[in-house]
Phi, psi and omega in degrees: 000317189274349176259345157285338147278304171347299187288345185268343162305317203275359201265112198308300171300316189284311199284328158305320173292337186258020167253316171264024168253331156301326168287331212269313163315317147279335153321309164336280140318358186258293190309038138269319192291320211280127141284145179297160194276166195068359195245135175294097181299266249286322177309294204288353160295308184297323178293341201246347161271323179299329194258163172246121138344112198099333184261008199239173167096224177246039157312295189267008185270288201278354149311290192295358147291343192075036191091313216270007156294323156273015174236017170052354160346160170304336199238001166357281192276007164117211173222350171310299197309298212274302177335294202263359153291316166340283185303321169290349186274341170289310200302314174276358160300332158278336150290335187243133178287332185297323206259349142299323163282348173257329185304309195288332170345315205065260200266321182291314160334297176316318184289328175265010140287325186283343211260319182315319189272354176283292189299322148308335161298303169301321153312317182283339192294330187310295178320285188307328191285335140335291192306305162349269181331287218300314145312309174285340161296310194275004182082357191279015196279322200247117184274136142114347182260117208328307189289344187331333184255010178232024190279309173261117189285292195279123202256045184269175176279300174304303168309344179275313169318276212297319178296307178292318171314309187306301208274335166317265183299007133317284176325281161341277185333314185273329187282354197273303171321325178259026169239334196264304198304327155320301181284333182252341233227204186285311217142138159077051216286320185280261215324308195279315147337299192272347155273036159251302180270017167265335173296337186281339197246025183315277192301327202261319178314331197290288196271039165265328180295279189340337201279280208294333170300123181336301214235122147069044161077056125097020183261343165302312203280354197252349190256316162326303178277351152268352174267332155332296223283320173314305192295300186326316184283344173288283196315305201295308189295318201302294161335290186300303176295002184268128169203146172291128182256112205272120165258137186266128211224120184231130162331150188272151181229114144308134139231123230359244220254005160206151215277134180232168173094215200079011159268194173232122195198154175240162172274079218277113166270146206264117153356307209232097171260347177295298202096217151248011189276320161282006168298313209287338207273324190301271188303031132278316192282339184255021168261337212271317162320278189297348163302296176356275161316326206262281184333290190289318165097029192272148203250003173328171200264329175323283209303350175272314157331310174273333164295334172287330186251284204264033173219326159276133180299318188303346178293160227243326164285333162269350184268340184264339162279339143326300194304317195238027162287289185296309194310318171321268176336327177293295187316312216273324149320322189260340169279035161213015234212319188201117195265047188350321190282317177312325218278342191272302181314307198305303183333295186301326179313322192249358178070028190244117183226140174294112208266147191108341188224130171326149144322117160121221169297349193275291188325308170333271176336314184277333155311335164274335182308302188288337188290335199301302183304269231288355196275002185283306154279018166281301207285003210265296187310328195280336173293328181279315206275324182263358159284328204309329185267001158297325189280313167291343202269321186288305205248325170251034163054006175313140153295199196234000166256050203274138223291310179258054156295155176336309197283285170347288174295334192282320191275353173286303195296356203262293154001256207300325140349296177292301181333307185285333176298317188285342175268344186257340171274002153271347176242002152261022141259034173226030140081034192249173172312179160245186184278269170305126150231000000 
């Protein structure tokens, strides 16, 4: 591996893109660092020594921020705002027919959807980076910290402008910043954008456990959460590369004097086709309560109810409505996501059959029958795999930023997979080893 990067440095075009997608990358991370105008750094350091950072919230906001959401920055708000324009322009491609109909377009489609989700990003940041302040004014951003309330001292309307405009054109930034590494760069500039800041917050979750740790000066527990991490990153590849592959059979075709198709080729349905889009959709939607609850400040018997169940991860209601939150979502995902009838027509179309199964609907019918079995021990894994830091938070006393969560591992290792894939299919069209052998 390491004599295969050694060839994609030499290699002049490759090693210019993995040198400026690593300058794009530390850029990154130093606007994680920047603070917004108007915010006292020293009250959020104090507040952020008082607190433990990861349990309150904005857990999975400021995972995907690197940190820099609770340290109020310019990059605050992330790579979230563009994730959840994302999800949402799929989700209305199947509802809406005008977004349907560009899909199918192809690239010029693509481009007027991407140019749709560019404008929906700006919109939510507006929205969050609003909500943010607003939070932060009033002190809850931080719960239990003397100071919570002086983190923005002048609470004027120009400073509230000017701090959302700030945490705005961040987001912008970052989405610009993730267009050039797609065009200039390896390739998957937001994927590589949300593995950079999830990766930043490695090291330190890592020697916070060992810090926090008992036994024999906290490096038993701390060897304990990297053979965790080991084990977790196997099982996780071993799944994300698993998948059936549905064989295709294409008829022979005359056309005057020469014959086309006849070939063979299969479908790969993925285990886990869904991805990490049903971790994000559960733990958004199992914020919304305790936002709620956060906001109105109602003292109701609900609200006393969603405070008991539905706000530390370690409870037995939340960790099984969670659970069964993802399995949904995995299902509800691949059933809009992947279309058994589209997929049976083109077939039928190209003159391409499953042998053994009819053409047309008998084809459809058996294509939803198998995503249904595999999506099952899919969505079961992504429910076991996103408890794990509920399961550390119970036995090793871990935060709720604890380094190999679910959400994490899938997306580093999903990252790092397509990456290495993409880098090795560049260097064997210059005739060189890959990364996989």
């Amino acid at each position: 591996m390491l004599t295969a990067f050694a060839r994609a440095f030499k290699t002049p075009d490759l090693r210019k893109k993995l040198l400026f997608t690593l300058g794009i990358m530390v850029l990154f991370r130093l606007g994680a660092h920047v603070p917004v105008p108007g915010v006292d750094y020293r009250n959020v350091q104090m507040c952020m020594d008082q607190t433990k950072s990861g349990q309150g919230l904005f857990g999975l906001v400021n995972m995907f921020s690197g940190g820099a959401l609770l340290q109020i920055t310019i990059f605050a708000l992330g790579i979230m705002p563009y994730i959840t324009a994302s999800i949402i322009l799929q989700l209305l491609t199947v509802v809406i027919p005008r977004l349907e109909a560009l899909k199918k377009e192809g690239q010029s489609g693509q481009a007027k959807i991407t140019q749709y989700t560019r404008y929906l990003t700006v919109a939510l940041a507006i929205l969050q980076g609003t909500g943010l302040v607003a939070t932060a004014r009033s002190g809850a951003l931080f719960g239990g910290c003397t100071v919570g309330n002086q983190i923005v001292p002048n609470q004027s309307i120009f400073t509230t402008v000017v701090m959302v405009i700030t945490m705005t054109a961040g987001t912008a930034l970052i989405m610009w910043l993730g267009e050039l590494i797609t065009d200039r760069g390896i390739g998957n500039g937001m994927s590589i954008l949300m593995f950079t800041s999830i990766a930043a917050g490695f090291p330190t979750s890592l020697w916070a456990i060992k810090l926090q740790g008992n036994l024999m000066g906290g490096w038993l527990e701390f060897s304990l959460v990297i053979l965790c991490g080991l084990a977790m990153v196997a099982l996780v590849v071993f799944v994300e590369q698993a998948q059936r592959r549905i064989p295709v059979q294409y008829a022979k075709r005359m056309i005057g004097r020469r014959s086309y198709g006849g070939t063979s080729t299969y479908i790969p349905l993925k285990v886990n086709q869904a991805g990490v889009i049903p971790v994000i959709f559960a733990s958004s939607l199992l914020y919304i309560p305790a936002l709620l609850v956060q906001f109105t400040g109602s003292k109701a018997g609900w609200a006393n109810w969603i405070n008991a169940n539905l706000v530390k991860g370690d409870h037995p209601i939340y960790m099984a409505t969670y659970f069964l939150l993802i399995v949904f979502f995995a299902f509800f995902y691949v059933a809009i996501s992947f279309n058994p009838e589209e997929v049976a027509d083109n077939m039928k179309k190209y003159g391409g059959f499953i042998p053994g199964i009819r053409a047309g609907r008998p084809t459809a019918e058996y294509l939803s029958y198998v995503l249904n079995r595999i999506t099952w021990p899919g969505s079961l894994y992504l429910g076991m795999i996103a408890l794990v830091p509920t399961v550390a938070l119970v036995t090793l006393n871990a935060n709720q930023n604890f380094p190999f969560g679910g959400t994490s591992i899938l997306i580093i290792v999903g990252v790092g997979l397509e990456t290495v894939k993409q880098i090795e299919s560049q260097l064997q069209q210059r005739n060189y080893e890959g990364f996989l052998r």
